[in-house]
C-alpha positions in Angstrom: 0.0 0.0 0.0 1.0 3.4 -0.6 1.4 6.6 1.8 -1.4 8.8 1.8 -4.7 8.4 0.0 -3.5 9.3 -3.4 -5.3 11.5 -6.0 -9.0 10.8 -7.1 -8.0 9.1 -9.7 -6.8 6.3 -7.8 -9.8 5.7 -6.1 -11.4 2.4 -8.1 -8.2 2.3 -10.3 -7.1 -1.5 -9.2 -10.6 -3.0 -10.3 -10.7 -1.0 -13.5 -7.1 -2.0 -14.2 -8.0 -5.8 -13.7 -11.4 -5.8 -15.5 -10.2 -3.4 -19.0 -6.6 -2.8 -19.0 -4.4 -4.7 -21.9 -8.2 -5.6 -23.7 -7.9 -4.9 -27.2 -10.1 -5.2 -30.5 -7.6 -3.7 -32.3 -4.0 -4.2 -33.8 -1.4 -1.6 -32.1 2.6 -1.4 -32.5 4.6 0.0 -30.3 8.7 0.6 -30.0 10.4 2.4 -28.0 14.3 3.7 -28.5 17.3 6.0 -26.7 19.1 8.3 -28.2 22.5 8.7 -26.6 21.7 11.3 -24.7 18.9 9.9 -23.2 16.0 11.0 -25.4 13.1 8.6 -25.8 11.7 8.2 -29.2 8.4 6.1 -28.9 6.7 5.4 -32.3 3.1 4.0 -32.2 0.8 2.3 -34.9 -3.0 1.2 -34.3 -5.5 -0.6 -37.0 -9.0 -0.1 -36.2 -11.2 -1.8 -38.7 -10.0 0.1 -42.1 -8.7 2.6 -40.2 -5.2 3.8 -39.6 -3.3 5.7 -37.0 0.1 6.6 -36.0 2.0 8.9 -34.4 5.8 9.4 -32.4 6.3 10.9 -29.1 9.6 12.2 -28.3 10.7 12.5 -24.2 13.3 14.2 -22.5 13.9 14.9 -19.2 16.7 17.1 -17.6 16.4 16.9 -14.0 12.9 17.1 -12.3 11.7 18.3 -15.6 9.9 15.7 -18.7 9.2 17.1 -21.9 6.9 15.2 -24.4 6.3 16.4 -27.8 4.2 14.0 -30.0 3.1 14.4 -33.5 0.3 12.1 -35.5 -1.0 11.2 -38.6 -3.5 14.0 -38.3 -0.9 16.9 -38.1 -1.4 17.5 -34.4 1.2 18.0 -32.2 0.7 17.7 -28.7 3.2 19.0 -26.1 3.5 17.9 -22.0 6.2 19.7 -19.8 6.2 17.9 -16.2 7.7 20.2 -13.3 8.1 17.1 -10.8 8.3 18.4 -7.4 9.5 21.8 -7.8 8.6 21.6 -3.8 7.9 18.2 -1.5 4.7 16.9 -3.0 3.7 19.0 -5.5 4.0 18.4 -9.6 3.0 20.9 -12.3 1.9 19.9 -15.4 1.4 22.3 -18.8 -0.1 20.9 -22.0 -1.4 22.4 -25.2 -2.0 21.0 -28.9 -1.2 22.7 -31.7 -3.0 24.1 -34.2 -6.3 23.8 -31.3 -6.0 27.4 -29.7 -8.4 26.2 -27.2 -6.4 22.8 -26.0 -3.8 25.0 -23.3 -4.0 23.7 -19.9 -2.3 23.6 -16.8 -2.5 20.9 -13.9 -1.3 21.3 -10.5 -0.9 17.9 -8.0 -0.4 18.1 -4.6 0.2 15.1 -2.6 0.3 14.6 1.0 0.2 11.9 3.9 -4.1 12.9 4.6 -4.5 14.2 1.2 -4.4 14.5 -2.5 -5.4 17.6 -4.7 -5.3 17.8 -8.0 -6.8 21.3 -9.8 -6.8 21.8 -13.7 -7.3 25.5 -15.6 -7.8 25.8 -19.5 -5.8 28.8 -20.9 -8.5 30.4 -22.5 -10.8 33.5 -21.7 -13.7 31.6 -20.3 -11.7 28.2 -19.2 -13.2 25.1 -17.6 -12.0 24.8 -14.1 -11.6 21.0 -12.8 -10.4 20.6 -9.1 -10.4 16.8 -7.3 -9.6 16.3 -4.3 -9.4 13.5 -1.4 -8.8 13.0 2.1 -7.8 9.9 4.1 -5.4 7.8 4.8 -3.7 4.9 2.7 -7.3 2.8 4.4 -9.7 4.8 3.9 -10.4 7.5 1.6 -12.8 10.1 0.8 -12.8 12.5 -2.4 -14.7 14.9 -5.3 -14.2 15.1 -8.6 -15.8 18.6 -10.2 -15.4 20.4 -13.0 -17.3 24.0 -14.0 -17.5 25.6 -17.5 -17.0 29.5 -16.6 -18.6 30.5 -20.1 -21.6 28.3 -20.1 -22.0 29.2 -16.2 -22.6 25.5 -14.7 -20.7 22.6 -13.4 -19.9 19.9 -16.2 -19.0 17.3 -14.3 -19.6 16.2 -10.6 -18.5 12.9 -9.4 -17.5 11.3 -5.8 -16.0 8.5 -4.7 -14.6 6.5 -1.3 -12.0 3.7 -1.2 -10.9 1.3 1.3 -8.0 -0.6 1.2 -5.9 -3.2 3.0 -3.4 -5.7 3.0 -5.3 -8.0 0.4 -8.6 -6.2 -0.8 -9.3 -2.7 -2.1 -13.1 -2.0 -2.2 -14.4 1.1 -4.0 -17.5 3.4 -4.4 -18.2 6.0 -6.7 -21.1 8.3 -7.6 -20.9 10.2 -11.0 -22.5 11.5 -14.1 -24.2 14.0 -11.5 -25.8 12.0 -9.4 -26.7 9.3 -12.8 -24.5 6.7 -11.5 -23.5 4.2 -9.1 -20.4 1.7 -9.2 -18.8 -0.4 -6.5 -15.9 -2.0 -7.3 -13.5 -4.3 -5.5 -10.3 -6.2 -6.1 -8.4 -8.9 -4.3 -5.3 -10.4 -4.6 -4.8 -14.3 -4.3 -2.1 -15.1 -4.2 1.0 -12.7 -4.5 3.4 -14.9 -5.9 1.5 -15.6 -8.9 -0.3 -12.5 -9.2 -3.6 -14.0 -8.8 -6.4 -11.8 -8.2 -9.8 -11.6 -8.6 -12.4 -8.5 -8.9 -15.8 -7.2 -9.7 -18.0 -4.2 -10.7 -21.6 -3.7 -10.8 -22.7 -0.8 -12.7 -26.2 0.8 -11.9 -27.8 4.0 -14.2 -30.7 5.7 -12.3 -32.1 7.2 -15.3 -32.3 4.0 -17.2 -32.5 1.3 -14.0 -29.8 -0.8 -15.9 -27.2 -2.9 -14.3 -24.3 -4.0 -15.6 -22.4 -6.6 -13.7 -18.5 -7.5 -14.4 -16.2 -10.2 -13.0 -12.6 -10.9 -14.0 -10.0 -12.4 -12.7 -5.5 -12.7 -13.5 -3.3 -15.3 -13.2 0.5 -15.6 -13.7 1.5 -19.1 -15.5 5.1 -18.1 -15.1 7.5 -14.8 -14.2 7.0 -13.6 -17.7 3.3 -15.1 -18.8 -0.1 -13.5 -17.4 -3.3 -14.5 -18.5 -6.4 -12.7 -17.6 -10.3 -13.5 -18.2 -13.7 -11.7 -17.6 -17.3 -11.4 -18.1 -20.2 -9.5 -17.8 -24.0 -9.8 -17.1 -24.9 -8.9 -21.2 -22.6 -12.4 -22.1 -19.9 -10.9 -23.1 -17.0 -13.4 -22.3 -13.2 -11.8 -23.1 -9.5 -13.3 -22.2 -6.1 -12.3 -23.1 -2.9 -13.5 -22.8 0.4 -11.2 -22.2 4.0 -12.3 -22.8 7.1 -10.3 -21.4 9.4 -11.8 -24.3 12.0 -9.5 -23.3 12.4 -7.2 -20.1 9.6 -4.7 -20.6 8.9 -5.7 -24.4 5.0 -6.9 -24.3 3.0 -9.4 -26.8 -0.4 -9.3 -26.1 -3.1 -11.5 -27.7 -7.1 -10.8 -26.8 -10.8 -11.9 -27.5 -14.1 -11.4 -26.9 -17.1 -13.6 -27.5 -20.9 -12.5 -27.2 -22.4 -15.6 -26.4 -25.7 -14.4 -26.4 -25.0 -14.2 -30.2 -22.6 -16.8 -31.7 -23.1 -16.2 -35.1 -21.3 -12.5 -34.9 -17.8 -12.9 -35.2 -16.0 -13.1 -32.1 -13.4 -10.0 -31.8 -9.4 -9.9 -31.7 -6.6 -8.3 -30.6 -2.9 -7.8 -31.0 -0.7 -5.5 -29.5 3.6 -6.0 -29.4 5.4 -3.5 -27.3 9.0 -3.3 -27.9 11.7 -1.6 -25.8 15.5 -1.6 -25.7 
């Protein structure tokens, strides 16, 4: 367990890593190289359907600060500088894309042992405002999520959320949509050795009355092997299998069935990760 309750993102972030992370329908490409003096060039393909994407993302850090610059197939370029801890527990974060006028933002996150604040301005005359913030400890954890449109006049986004976590189970709730819905989560680990761990989420939307129910569990075969499954209440059944071929180069293979209709082709997914 970590010190301190985090940021609000956190909160629910084990059980949403188990249940959707590394689930692909797609095909995606990734390598990863260093320049002598230390740059990282990262260059990224994805095939979705008859559609094709790409881009290349170039990092460098000097010091406390990380500069990313990435550029895609759609002539947007998108630029991150990271101030990590210019002072104990904070990190200030500046992006914009170019040629969006409207895309300038800048993030400051604050981290402490009882609590976690993170507060987000768009560098534009009427901006929207996001601030997110919890209290706690690394138990239990209690936090907001809000975000208010200073041109239209009205909050945009209001969410909440409370964590509890021990040595072996993290159990989440969280309110959002304004109030629309509901979503406890949980996620408990095995067996450390293998990385076995199980975890859950029900889903439940008071404007429709719909639940949606997920279970999903990981398993390591082998130091290098992890194979993860899940399902849901609507029959949709989905497994992958990951390979660490090489230290922190990734194959990934995926599917998905609907076996509430066998006919429609079942979906797949491949994604290779390659680093130096």
């Amino acid at each position: 367990m970590g010190k301190g309750p985090g940021l609000y993102t956190d909160i629910g972030k084990k059980a949403r890593g188990l249940l959707y992370k590394d689930y692909h329908s797609d095909h995606k490409f990734t390598i990863t190289t260093y320049s002598p003096t230390g740059v990282a060039i990262t260059s990224s393909a994805i095939k979705k359907g008859d559609i094709f994407l790409a881009d290349v993302n170039t990092q460098l850090k000097n010091k406390n600060v990380t500069t990313d610059i990435k550029v895609d197939t759609s002539s947007n370029l998108f630029t991150t500088i990271t101030v990590d801890e210019p002072c104990p527990g904070l990190k200030t974060i500046l992006s914009f894309k170019v040629p969006d006028q409207r895309s300038g933002k800048l993030e400051l996150q604050y981290l402490h042992d009882y609590a976690g604040v993170s507060s987000s301005v768009g560098l534009t005359a009427n901006p929207v405002v996001n601030f997110s913030g919890v209290v706690g400890t690394d138990v239990v954890a209690l936090g907001t999520d809000v975000s208010f449109d200073t041109k239209e006049g009205n909050f945009t986004k209001c969410n909440a959320g409370l964590s509890f976590t021990n040595a072996d189970l993290i159990a989440a709730l969280t309110l959002n949509d304004k109030g629309e819905t509901l979503i406890a989560s949980y996620y408990h680990s095995v067996r450390p050795l293998t990385a076995t761990a199980v975890g859950g989420e029900i889903s439940h939307s008071f404007s429709t009355n719909e639940n949606t129910i997920t279970a999903g569990t990981q398993h390591s075969l082998d130091p290098f092997t992890t194979v993860k499954a899940r399902v849901n209440n609507f029959g949709k059944v989905s497994a992958l299998i990951q390979h660490e071929w090489r230290p922190k180069s990734l194959f990934t293979i995926s599917g998905e069935v609907d076996t509430k209709a066998i006919d429609k082709t079942a979906k797949f997914g491949l994604a290779l990760a390659l680093k130096p």
